[in-house]
C-alpha positions as CSV (number, residue, x, y, z in Angstrom):
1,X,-29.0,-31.5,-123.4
2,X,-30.7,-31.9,-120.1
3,X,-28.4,-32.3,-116.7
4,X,-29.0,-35.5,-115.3
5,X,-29.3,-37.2,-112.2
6,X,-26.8,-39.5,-113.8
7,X,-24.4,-36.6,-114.6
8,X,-24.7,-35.1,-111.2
9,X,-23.3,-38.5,-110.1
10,X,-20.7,-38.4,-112.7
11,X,-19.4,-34.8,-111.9
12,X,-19.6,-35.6,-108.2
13,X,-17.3,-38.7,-108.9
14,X,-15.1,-36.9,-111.0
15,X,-14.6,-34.0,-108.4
16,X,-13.8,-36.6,-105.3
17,X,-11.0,-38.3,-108.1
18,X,-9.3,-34.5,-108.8
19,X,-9.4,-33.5,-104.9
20,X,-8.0,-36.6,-103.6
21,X,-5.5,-36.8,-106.2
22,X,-4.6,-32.6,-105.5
23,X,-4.1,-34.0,-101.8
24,X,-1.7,-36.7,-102.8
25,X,0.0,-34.0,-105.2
26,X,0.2,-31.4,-102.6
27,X,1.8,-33.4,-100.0
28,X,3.6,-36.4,-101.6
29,X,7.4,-36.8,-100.1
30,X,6.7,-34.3,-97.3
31,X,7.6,-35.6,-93.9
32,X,4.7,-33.2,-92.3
33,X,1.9,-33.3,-94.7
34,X,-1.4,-32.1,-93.9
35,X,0.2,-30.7,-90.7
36,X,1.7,-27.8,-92.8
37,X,-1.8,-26.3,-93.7
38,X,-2.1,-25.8,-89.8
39,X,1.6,-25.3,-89.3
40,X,2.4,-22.5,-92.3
41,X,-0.5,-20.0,-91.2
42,X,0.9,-20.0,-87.8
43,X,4.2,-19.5,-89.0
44,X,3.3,-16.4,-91.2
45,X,1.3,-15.2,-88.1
46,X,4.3,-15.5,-86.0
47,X,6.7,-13.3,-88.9
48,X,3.7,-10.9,-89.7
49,X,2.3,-10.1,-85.8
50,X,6.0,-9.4,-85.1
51,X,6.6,-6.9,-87.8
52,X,3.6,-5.3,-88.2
53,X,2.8,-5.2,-83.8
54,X,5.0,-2.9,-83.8
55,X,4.0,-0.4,-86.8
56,X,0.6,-0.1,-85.8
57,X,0.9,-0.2,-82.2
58,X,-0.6,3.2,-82.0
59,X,-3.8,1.8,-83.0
60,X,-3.4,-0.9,-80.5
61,X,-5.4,-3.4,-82.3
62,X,-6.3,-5.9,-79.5
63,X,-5.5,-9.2,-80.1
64,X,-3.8,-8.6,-83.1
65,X,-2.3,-12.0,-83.7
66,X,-5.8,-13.3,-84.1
67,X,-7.1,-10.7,-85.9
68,X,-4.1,-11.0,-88.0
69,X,-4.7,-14.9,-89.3
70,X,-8.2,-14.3,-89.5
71,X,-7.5,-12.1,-91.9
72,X,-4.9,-13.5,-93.6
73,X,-6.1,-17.5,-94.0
74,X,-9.3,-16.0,-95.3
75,X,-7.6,-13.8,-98.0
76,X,-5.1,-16.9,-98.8
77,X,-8.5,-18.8,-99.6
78,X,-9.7,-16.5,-102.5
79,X,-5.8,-15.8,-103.6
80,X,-4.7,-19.7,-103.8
81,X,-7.8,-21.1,-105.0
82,X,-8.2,-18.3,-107.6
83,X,-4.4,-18.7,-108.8
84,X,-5.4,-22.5,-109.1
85,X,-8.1,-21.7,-111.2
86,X,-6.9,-19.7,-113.6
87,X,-5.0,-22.7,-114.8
88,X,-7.5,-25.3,-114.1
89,X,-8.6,-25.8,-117.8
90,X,-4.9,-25.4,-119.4
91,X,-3.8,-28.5,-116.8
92,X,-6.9,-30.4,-117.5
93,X,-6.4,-29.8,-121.6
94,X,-4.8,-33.9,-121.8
95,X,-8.9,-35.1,-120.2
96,X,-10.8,-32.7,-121.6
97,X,-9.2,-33.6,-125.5
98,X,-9.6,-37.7,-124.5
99,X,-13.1,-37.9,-123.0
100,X,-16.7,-35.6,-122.9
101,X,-16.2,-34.2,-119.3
102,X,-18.2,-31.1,-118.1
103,X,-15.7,-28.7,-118.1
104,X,-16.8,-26.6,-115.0
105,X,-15.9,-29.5,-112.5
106,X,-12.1,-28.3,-113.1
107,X,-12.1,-24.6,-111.7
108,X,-15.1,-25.9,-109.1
109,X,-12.5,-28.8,-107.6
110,X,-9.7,-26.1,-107.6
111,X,-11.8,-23.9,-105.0
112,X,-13.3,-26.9,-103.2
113,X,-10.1,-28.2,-102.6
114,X,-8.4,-25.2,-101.8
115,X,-11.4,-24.7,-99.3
116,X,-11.1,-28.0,-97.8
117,X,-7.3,-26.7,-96.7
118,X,-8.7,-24.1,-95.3
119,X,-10.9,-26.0,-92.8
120,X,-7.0,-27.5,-91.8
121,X,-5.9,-23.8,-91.5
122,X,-8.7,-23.1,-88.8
123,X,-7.2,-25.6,-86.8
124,X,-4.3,-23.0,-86.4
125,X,-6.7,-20.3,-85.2
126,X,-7.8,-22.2,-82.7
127,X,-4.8,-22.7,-80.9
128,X,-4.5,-19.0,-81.5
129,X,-8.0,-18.6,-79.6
130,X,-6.9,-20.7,-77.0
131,X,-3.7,-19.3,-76.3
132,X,-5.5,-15.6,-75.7
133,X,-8.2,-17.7,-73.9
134,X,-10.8,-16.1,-76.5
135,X,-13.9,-18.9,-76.3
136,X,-16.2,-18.8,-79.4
137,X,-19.8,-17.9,-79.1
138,X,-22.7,-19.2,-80.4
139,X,-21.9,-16.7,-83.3
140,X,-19.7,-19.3,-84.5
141,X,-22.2,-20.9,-86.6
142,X,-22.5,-18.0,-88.9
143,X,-18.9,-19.9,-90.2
144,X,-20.3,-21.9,-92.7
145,X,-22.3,-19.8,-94.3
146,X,-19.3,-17.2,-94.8
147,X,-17.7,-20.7,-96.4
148,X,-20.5,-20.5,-98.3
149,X,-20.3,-17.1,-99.6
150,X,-16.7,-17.6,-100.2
151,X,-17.2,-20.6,-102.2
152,X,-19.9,-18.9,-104.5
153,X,-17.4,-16.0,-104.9
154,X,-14.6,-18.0,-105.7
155,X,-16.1,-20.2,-108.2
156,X,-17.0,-17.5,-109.7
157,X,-13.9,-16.0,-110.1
158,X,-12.1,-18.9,-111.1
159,X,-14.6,-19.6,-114.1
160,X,-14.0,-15.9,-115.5
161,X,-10.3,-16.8,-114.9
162,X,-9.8,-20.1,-116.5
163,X,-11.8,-19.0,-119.0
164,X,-9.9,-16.0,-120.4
165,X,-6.6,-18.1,-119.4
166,X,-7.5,-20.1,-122.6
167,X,-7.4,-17.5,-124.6
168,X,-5.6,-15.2,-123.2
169,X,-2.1,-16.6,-121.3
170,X,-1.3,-13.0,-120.2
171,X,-4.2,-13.7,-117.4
172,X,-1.9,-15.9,-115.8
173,X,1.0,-13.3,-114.9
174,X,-1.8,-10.3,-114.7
175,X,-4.0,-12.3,-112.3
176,X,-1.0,-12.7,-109.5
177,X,-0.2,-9.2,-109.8
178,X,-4.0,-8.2,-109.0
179,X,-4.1,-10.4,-106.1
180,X,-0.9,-8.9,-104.4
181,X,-2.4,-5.4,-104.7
182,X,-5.2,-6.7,-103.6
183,X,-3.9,-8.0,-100.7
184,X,-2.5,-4.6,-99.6
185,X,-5.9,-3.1,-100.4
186,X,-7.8,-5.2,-97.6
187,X,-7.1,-4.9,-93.8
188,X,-5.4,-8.1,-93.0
189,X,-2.1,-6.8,-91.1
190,X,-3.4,-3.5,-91.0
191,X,-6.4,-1.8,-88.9
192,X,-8.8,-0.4,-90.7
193,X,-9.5,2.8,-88.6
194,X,-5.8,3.2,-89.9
195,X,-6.6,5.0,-92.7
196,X,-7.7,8.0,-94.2
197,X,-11.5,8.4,-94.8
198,X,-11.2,8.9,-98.0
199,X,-9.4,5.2,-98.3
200,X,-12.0,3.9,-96.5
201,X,-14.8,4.7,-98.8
202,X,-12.7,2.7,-101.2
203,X,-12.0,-0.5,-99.6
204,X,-15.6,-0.6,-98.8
205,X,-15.9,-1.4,-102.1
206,X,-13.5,-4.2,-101.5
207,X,-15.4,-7.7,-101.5
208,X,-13.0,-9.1,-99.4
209,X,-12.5,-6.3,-97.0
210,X,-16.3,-7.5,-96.2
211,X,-15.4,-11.2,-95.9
212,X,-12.5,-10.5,-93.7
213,X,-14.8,-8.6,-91.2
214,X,-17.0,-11.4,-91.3
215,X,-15.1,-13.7,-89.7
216,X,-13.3,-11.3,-87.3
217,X,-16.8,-10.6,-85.9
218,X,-17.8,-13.8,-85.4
219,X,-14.5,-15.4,-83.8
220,X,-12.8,-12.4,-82.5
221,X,-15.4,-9.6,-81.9
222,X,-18.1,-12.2,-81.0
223,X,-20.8,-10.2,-82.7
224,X,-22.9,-11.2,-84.4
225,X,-23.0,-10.3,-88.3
226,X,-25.8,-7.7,-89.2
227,X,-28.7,-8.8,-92.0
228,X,-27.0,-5.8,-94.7
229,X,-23.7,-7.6,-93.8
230,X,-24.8,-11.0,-94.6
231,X,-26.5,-9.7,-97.8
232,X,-23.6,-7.5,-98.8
233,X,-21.6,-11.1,-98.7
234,X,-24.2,-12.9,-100.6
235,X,-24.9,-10.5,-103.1
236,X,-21.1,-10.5,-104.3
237,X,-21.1,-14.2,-103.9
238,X,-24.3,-14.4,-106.4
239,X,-23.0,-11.6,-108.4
240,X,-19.5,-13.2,-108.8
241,X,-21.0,-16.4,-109.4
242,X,-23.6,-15.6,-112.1
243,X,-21.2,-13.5,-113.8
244,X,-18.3,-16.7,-113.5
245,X,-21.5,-19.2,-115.4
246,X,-21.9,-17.2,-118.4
247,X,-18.8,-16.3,-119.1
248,X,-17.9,-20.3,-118.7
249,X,-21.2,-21.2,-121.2
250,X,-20.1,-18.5,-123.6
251,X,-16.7,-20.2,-123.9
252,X,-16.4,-23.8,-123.2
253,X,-17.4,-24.2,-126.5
254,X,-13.9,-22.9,-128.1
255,X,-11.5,-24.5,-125.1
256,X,-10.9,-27.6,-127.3
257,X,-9.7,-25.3,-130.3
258,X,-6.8,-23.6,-127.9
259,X,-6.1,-25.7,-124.6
């Protein structure tokens, strides 16, 4: 069956409904609210900078605070909106059994909204840039379109995700292990040059460790990011993304029979 104008609308609709109502969720009873998106980054920054300063004060990473929640929001993007994923289809099994929905909007809203907290989160780096009077340069711009790349990369991961979560509940456990040794794998509290060359080679391979250096380079290093860099980022983004699609057509058929 053809996708419509009319479905667009209706999937569109659909996502607004689950985003607003994931807000709502998220920060129902909490005297803060959407303060704590700009409030717990900062706080993990502060804990972090003043453990890890010290170890790798011999590499005298400058500005390390900043180069530390750079790292660290970015990484918390792909890690929270992933492990929100993964269950997307299992917590949307009660919709999915009532009405005919298309499936993908569920993991899709899951990133989106996950990336819309992260917009709240840059508010934190700011006041980090303005307390080590960093100003950002035009190379600034390059920000959405590393939101971009993590969005397609994302999604992509959360359709593989959800989709083997269905019929395989192991993924759920499995997938937060990966993402902790995945988090140790990318230089977030750690510099890079830190390690052996040998290492290095290998968390080249690292999609993240990529993403990461993106945005360090265009709010902390004010460089701007080299055409093999942005295509390195794309490519994984279109890889991840294509990949995330046919798993999700191959399967979507079945999710009724197990959710």
């Amino acid at each position: 069956m053809a996708y419509t104008r009319d479905n667009l609308k209706k999937d569109i609709f659909i996502i607004q409904m689950l985003v607003s109502r994931d807000f709502k969720l998220k920060y129902r009873r909490s005297f803060l609210g959407v303060a704590w998106s700009i409030l717990n980054p900062l706080l993990m920054m502060l804990v972090m900078t003043a453990v890890f300063s010290n170890i790798f004060r011999a590499f005298s990473v400058e500005n390390f605070a900043l180069y530390l929640i750079l790292g660290l929001t970015l990484f918390n993007l792909m890690g929270i909106s992933t492990n929100a994923g993964v269950m997307s289809i299992i917590n949307a099994a009660p919709l999915i059994k009532k009405i005919r929905v298309n499936k993908f909007v569920f993991p899709f809203e899951s990133v989106l909204f996950e990336l819309v907290n992260y917009a709240l989160s840059l508010v934190a780096v700011a006041f980090v840039m303005i307390y080590f009077q960093i100003a950002p340069t035009l190379n600034i711009l390059f920000l959405p379109l590393l939101l971009i790349y993590m969005l397609m990369f994302c999604t992509g991961l959360s359709l593989v995700l959800s989709s083997l979560t269905v019929f395989f509940r192991d993924i759920i456990y499995l997938w937060n292990v990966v993402v902790l040794a995945w988090t140790y794998l990318t230089p977030i509290f750690y510099p890079f040059e830190a390690l052996p060359e040998w290492t290095q080679a290998i968390v080249r391979l690292n999609p993240m460790y990529h993403f990461v250096t993106y945005i360090r380079e265009i709010l902390l290093w004010a460089t701007t990011p080299s055409l093999q860099t942005n295509l390195i980022c794309l490519g994984v983004g279109l890889v991840s993304l294509a990949l995330g699609i046919f798993v999700f057509r191959k399967t979507q058929k079945k999710f009724i029979l197990y959710v």
